[in-house]
C-alpha positions in Angstrom: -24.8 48.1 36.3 -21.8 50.4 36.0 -20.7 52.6 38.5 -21.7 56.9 36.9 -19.0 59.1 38.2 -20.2 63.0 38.8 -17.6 65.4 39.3 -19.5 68.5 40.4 -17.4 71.9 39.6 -18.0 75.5 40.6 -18.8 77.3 37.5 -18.1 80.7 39.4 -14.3 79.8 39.9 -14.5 78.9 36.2 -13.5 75.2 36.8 -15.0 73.7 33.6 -12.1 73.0 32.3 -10.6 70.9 35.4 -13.5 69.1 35.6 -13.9 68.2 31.8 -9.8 67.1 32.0 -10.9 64.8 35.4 -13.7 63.7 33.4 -11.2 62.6 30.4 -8.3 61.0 32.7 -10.9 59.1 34.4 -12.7 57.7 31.5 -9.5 57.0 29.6 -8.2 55.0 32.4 -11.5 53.6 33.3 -13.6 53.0 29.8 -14.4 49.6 30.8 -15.1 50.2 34.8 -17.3 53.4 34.4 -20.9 53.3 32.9 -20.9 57.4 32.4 -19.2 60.3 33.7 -21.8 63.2 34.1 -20.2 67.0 34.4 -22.5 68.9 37.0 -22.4 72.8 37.6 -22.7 73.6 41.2 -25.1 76.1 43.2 -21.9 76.2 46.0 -19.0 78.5 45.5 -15.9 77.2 45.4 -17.3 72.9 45.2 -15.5 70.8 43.4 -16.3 67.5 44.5 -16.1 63.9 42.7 -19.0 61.5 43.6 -19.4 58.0 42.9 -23.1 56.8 42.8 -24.0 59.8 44.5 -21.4 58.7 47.4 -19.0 61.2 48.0 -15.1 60.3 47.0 -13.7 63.5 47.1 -14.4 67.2 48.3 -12.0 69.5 47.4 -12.8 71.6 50.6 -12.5 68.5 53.1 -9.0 68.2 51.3 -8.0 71.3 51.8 -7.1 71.5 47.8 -6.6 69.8 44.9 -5.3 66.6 44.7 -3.2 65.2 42.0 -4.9 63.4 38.7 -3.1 60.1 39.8 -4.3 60.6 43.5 -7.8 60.9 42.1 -7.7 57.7 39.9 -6.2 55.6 42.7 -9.2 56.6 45.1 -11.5 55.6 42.0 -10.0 52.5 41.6 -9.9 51.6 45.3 -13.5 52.0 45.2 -14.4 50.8 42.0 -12.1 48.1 40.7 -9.2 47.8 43.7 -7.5 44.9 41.5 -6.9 47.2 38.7 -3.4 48.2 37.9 -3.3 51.6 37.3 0.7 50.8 35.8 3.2 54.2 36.6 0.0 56.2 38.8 0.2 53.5 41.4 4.2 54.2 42.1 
């Protein structure tokens, strides 16, 4: 079975839209790797947090920020698929 990645947003901050653009880079890159990519408004202020199976891959307040698109996809795939080549993202 697929991996589902949830990227949980704070709908507060009005992060929708970052969320839905992680949600398209991520499925773009990994529409082979990924069995679904579920959007998921948060009850915390300020979350924005990207799980994988329900296993947390990244938290934007452990980070302390945003991280780039590529940085996310290159944690995806090191879970996920670690032989992938992500092509210009992993330079």
């Amino acid at each position: 079975m697929k991996p589902t990645l949830t990227i949980s947003y704070c709908p507060k901050c009005h992060w929708l839209l970052r969320a839905a653009y992680v949600a398209q880079e991520m499925l773009s890159t990994f529409e082979a790797e990924l069995g679904a990519v579920t959007l998921q408004p948060s009850e915390t202020s300020g979350e924005f947090a990207l799980y994988i199976n329900h296993e947390l891959l990244f938290d934007r307040k452990t980070n302390g920020g945003f991280m780039e698109i590529k940085e996310l996809k290159q944690i995806l795939r090191d879970k996920i698929c670690p032989e992938k080549s992500l092509g210009h993202s992993d330079r």
